[in-house]
C-alpha positions as CSV (number, residue, x, y, z in Angstrom):
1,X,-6.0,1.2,130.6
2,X,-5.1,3.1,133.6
3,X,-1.7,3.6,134.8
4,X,0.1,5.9,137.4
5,X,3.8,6.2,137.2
6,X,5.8,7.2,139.7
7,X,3.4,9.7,141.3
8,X,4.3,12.3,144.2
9,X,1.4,14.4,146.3
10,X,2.2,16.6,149.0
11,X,-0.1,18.4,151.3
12,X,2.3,21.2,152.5
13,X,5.0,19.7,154.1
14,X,3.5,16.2,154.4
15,X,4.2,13.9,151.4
16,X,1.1,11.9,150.9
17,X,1.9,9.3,147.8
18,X,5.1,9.1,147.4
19,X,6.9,7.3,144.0
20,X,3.1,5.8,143.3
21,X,2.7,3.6,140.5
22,X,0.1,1.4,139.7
23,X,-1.6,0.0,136.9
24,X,-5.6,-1.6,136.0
25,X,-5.7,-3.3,133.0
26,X,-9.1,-2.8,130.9
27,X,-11.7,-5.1,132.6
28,X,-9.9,-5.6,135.7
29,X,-10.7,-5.5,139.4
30,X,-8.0,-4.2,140.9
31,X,-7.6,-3.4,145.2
32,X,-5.7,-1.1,147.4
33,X,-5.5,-1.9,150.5
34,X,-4.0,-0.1,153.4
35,X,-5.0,1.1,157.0
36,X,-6.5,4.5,157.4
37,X,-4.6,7.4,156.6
38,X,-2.1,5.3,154.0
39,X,-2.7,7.3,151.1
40,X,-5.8,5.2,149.4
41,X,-8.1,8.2,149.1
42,X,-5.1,10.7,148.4
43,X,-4.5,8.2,145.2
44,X,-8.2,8.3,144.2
45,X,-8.2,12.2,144.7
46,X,-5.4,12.3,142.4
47,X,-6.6,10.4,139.8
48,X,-10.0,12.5,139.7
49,X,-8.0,15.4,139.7
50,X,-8.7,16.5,142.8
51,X,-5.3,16.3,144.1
52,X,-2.1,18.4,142.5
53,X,0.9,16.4,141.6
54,X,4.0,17.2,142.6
55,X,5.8,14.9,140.0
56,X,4.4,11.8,137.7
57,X,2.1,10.9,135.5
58,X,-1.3,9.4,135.5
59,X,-3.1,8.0,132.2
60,X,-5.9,7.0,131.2
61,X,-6.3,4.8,127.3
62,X,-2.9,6.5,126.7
63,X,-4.4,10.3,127.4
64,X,-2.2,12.4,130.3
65,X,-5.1,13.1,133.1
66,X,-2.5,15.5,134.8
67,X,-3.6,18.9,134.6
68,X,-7.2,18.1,133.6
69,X,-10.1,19.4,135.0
70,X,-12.2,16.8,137.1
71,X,-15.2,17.2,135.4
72,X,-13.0,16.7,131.9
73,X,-12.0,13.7,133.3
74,X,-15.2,12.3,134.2
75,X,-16.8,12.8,131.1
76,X,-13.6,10.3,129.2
77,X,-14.6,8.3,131.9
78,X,-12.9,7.8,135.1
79,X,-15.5,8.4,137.4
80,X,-14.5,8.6,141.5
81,X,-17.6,6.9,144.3
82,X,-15.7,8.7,147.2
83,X,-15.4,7.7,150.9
84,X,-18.3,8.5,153.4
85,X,-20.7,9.0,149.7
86,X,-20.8,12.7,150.3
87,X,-24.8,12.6,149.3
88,X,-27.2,15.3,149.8
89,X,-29.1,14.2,152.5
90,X,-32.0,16.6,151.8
91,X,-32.2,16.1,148.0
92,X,-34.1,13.1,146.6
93,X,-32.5,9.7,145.4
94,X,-33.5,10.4,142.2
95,X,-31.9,14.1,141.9
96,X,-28.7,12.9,143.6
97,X,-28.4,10.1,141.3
98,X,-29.2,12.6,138.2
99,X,-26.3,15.2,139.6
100,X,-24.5,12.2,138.8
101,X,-25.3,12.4,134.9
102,X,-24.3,16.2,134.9
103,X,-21.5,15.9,132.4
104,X,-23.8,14.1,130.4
105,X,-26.7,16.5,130.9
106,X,-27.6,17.6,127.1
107,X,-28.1,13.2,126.8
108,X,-31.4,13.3,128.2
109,X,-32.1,10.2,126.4
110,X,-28.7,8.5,128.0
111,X,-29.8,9.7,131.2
112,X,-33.0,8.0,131.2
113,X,-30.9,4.8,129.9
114,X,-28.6,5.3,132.5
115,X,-31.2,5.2,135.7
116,X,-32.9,2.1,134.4
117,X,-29.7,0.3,134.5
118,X,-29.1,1.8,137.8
119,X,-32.7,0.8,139.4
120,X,-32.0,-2.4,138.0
121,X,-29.1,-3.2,139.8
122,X,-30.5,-1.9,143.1
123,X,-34.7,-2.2,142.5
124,X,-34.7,-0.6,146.2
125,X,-33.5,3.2,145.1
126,X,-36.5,2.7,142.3
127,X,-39.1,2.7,145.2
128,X,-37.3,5.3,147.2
129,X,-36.6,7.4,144.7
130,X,-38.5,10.4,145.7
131,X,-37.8,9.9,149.3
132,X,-34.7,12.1,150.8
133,X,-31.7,10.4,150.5
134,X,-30.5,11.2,154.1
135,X,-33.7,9.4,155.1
136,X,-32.5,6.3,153.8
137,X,-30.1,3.4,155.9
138,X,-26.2,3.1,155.5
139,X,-26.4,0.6,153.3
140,X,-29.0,2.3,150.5
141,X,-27.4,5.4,150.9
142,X,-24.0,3.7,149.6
143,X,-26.4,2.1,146.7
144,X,-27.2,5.7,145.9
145,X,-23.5,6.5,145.7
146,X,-22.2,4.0,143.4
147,X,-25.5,4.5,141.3
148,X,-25.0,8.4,141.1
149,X,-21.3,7.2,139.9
150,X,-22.4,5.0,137.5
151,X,-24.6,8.0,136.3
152,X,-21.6,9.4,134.7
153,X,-20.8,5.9,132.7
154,X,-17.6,5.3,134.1
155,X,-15.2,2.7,132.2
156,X,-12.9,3.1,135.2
157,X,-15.2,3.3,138.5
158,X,-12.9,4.2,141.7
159,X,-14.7,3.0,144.6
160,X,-13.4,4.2,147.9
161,X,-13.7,2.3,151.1
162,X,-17.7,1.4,150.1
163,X,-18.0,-1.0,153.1
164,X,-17.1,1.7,155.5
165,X,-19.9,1.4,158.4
166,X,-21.7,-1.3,156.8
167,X,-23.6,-4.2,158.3
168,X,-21.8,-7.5,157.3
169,X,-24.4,-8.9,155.6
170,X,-24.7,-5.9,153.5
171,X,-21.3,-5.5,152.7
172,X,-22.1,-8.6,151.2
173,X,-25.0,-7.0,149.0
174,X,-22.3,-4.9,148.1
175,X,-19.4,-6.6,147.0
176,X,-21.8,-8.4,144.9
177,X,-22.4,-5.7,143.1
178,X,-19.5,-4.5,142.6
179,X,-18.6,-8.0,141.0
180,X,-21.3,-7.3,138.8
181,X,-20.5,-3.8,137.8
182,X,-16.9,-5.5,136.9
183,X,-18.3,-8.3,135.2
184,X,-21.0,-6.4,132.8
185,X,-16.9,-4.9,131.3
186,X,-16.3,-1.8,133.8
187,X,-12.8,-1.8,135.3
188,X,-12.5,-0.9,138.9
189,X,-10.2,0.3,141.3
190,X,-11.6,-0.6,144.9
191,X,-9.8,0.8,148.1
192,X,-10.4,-1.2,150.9
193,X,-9.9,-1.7,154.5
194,X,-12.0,-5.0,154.3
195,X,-9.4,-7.1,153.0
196,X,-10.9,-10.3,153.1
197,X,-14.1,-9.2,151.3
198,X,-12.5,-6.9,148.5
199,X,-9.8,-9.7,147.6
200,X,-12.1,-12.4,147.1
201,X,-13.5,-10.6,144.4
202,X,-10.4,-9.0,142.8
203,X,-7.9,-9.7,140.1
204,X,-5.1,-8.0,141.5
205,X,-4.1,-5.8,144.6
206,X,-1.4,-3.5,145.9
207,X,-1.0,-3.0,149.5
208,X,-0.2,0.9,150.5
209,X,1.4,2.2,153.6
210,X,2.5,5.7,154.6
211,X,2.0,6.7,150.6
212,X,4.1,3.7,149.4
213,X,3.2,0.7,147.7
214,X,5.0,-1.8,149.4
215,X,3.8,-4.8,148.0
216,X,1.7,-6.4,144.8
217,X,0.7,-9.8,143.5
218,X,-2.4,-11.1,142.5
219,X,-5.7,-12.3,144.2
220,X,-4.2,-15.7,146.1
221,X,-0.5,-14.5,145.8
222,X,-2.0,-11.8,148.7
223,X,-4.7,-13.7,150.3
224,X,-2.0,-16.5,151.2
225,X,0.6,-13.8,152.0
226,X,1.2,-14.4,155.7
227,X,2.1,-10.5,156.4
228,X,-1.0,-9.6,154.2
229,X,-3.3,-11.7,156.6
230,X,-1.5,-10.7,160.1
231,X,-2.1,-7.0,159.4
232,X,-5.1,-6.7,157.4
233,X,-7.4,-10.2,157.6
234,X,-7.0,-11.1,161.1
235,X,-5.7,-14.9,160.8
């Protein structure tokens, strides 16, 4: 469904994915994991088309995404949740999560469809919705970033790092939903620091260092890896 081959990024001098390639199967949950500064977000920026090439190619249901324009991509549906959520704290839930829907904005029927399904996956942003969205904890404010993504009916979500500052127990809340989002027939593509969490719920995962993918297997393969769990579980 989605599939990088052999993809180069360089930021000036600095080569930030180097020789990528990676692939998600329709339906699948697949994870990168990697410290900070590996190259996770520089692959989701890519993708999104955020990020120039410098060689490779990245597609998406057989269509080149190279040399797209992000917005063109999002409406054929790879949609990118990026790290930190980038909300607008002083706009209401309900307008960030409509700026979601923007490629989509002549649907206004599709829209409507679109929050119900997002209020019923997280009721909370229904009775917040008018309330800033800077005024709301870490945890909704991330429910307000994978609903505005979902706004623009991904069927490839790329989450990035969504337990970042999170309370365990709501990274919990999280993940859950996530599973949910995968199970309901969305693929995803979930970088992670929080390897324990993300591969429990996975299919597959790559591990990335220094813009490399240095290793691959499925769910068990890298929870029972000993290397996996020294450098990124803890035991």
């Amino acid at each position: 469904m989605l599939q990088l081959d052999k993809v180069t990024v360089n930021y000036g001098s600095f080569r930030a994915l180097d020789n990528v390639s990676i692939h998600a199967k329709e339906g699948e949950l697949v994870v990168l994991l990697g410290a900070n500064g590996a190259g996770k977000s520089s692959i989701f920026l890519t993708v999104s088309g955020l990020n120039k090439t410098g060689n490779g190619s990245i597609r998406f249901r057989n269509k080149e995404l190279v040399g797209m324009k992000p917005s063109q991509i999002v409406h054929d549906g790879v949609v990118h949740c990026p790290e930190g959520r980038k909300l607008f704290p002083g706009m209401s839930v309900l307008k960030n999560l409509t700026l979601g829907a923007y490629v989509h904005r002549a649907d206004k029927k599709g829209i409507s469809r679109s929050l119900e399904e997002v209020f019923a996956l997280f009721p909370i942003l229904h009775e917040k919705k008018d309330l800033p969205a800077g005024s709301l904890s870490g945890g909704q404010q991330q429910m307000v970033a994978i609903g505005r993504a979902l706004m623009g009916r991904p069927k490839a979500l790329l989450l990035d790092e969504p337990s970042l500052g999170l309370a365990p127990l709501v990274v919990k809340q999280v993940f859950d939903v996530i599973e949910r989002i995968n199970k309901a027939g969305t693929t995803v593509l979930l970088a992670e620091q929080n390897a324990y969490a993300a591969l429990k719920i996975a299919n597959r995962a790559y591990v990335i260092e220094s813009g490399r993918i240095v290793m691959e297997g499925n769910r068990d393969e890298l929870l029972n890896n000993e290397e996996v769990r020294k450098a990124y579980i803890g035991a």
